[in-house]
N, C-alpha and C positions, 0 to 999 in steps of 0.2 A: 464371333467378333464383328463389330459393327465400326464399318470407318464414317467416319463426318470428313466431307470436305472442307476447308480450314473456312470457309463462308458459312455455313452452318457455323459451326465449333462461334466463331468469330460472333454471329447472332445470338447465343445461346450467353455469353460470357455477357454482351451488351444487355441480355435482359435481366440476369441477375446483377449489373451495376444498377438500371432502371430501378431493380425494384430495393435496391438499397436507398437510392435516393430520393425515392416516393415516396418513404418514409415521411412520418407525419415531421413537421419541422418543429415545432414543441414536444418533445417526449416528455410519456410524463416522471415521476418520481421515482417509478420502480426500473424503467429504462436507465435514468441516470444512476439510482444503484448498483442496477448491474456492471451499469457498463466500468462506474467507477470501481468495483471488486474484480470485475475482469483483467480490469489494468492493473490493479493491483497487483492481482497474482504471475501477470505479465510480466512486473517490475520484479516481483521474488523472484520468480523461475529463472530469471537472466544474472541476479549476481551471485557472486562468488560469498566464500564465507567472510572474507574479511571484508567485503563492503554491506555484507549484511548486519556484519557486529558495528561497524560505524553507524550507519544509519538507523539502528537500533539506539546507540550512545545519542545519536544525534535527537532521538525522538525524547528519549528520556530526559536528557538534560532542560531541553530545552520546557517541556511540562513541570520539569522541578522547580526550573528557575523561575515559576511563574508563582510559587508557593513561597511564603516565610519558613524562618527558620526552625520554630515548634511547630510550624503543620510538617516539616520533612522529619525534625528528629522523632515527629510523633510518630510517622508514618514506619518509619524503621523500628520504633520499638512495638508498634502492633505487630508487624507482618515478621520481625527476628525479634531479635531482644535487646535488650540493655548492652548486654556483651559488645554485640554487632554495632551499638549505635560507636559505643566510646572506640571500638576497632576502626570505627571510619571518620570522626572528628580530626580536623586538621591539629597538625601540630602547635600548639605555643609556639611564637616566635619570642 
């Protein structure tokens, strides 16, 4: 067992902040991928199911709402069927 006096330990922690922040200041593409999917899975790993099914609804809708109404009912009758489209049309008022 090896003790570090808390001045070493203390030296050792300041050079890996160094060398996090000697990082280049433009990263390039594949840095921001990453780091963006890292966060990503950051943000899954921490919620629950039911803020997971929100934000799920929240991502969907919001893609749908960007589409017309034959590119959606199209989109349901390729990937289900017929059945499924008229099960999910809004009622006649």
């Amino acid at each position: 067992m090896t003790y570090n006096d808390p001045c070493t330990i203390a030296l050792q922690e300041d050079k890996k902040l160094m060398a996090i922040h000697s990082q280049p200041a433009s990263p390039n593409a594949d840095d921001l991928s990453s780091l963006v999917e890292n966060y990503a899975w950051h943000i899954i790993d921490g919620l629950d199911h039911k803020s997971a099914d929100q934000m799920l609804f929240d991502l969907l809708t919001r893609e749908y709402e960007k589409m017309t109404w034959d590119e959606v009912t199209e989109e349901i009758v390729d990937l289900y069927d017929e059945d499924t489209l008229i099960d999910l049309l809004p009622d006649a008022k």
